[in-house]
C-alpha positions, 0 to 999 in steps of 0.5 A, spaced: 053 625 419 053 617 415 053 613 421 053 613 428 061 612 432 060 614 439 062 620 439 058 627 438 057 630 431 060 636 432 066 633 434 066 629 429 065 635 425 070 640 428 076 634 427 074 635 421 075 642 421 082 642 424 085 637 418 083 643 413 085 649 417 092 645 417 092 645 410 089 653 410 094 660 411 091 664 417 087 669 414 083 664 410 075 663 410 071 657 412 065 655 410 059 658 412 054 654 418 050 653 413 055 650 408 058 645 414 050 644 415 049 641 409 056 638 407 055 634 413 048 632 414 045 637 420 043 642 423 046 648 423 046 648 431 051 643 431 055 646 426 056 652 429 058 647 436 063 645 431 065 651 430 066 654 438 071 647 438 075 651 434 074 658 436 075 656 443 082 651 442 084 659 438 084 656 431 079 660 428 075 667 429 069 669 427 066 676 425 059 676 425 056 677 419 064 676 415 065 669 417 070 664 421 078 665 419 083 661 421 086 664 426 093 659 427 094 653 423 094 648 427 100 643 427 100 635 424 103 630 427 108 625 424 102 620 422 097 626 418 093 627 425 092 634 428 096 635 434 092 637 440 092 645 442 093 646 448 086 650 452 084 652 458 089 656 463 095 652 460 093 656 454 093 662 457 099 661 462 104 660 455 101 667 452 103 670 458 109 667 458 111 669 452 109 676 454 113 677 459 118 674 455 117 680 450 117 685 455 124 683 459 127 683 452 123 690 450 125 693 457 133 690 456 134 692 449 131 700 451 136 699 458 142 697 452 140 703 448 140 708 453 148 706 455 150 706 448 148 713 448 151 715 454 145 719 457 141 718 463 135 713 463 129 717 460 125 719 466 117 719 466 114 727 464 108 728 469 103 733 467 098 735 472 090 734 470 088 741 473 092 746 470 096 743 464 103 744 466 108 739 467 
């Protein structure tokens, strides 16, 4: 880093990652530890930090070995900046929020196409571990 702001390099660094990745497409490849290392003058140890920001906020992924993809692109705010992601257990709560919505759908959907071929419900088959037989 060129000079000293009070706030911690890799954070610095990860900012900067996340200004980037709004301008990638999922899937898109970031540069390497080492890459990041140099282009911003430190150790690899902090760019890795960097990049556990962003993996931890679920805006890359990482595949030892491959490299760090984006893995959402994250979205700007009317002045340029780079809305926070939400972490945490609030994260987690809105993923399984939307799951649940998926499956109340699913299970809707199935419940309408059963009554639209006027058969009964498909019920369950049971197979015994034992014998095979059902």
């Amino acid at each position: 880093m060129a000079e000293w702001t009070g706030t911690p390099a890799y954070l610095q660094i990860a900012a900067d990652l996340r200004r980037k990745a709004a301008d990638m497409q999922v899937g898109d490849k970031l540069p390497s530890h080492n890459a990041l290392a140099k282009e911003h003058r430190v150790s690899t140890t902090v760019a890795k930090e960097a990049i556990g920001v962003l993996v931890t906020e679920g805006i890359v992924v990482t595949h030892q070995g491959k490299g760090t993809f984006v893995r959402q692109v994250p979205a700007l705010n009317e002045d340029g900046a780079v809305d926070p992601q939400p972490s945490g257990f609030d994260a987690v709560m809105r993923q399984l929020g939307a799951m649940k919505a998926s499956i109340d759908d699913l299970t809707t959907r199935v419940a309408e196409l059963e009554r639209a071929q006027d058969s009964p419900p498909a019920t369950p088959m049971i197979r015994s571990a034992r014998s095979g037989q059902r």
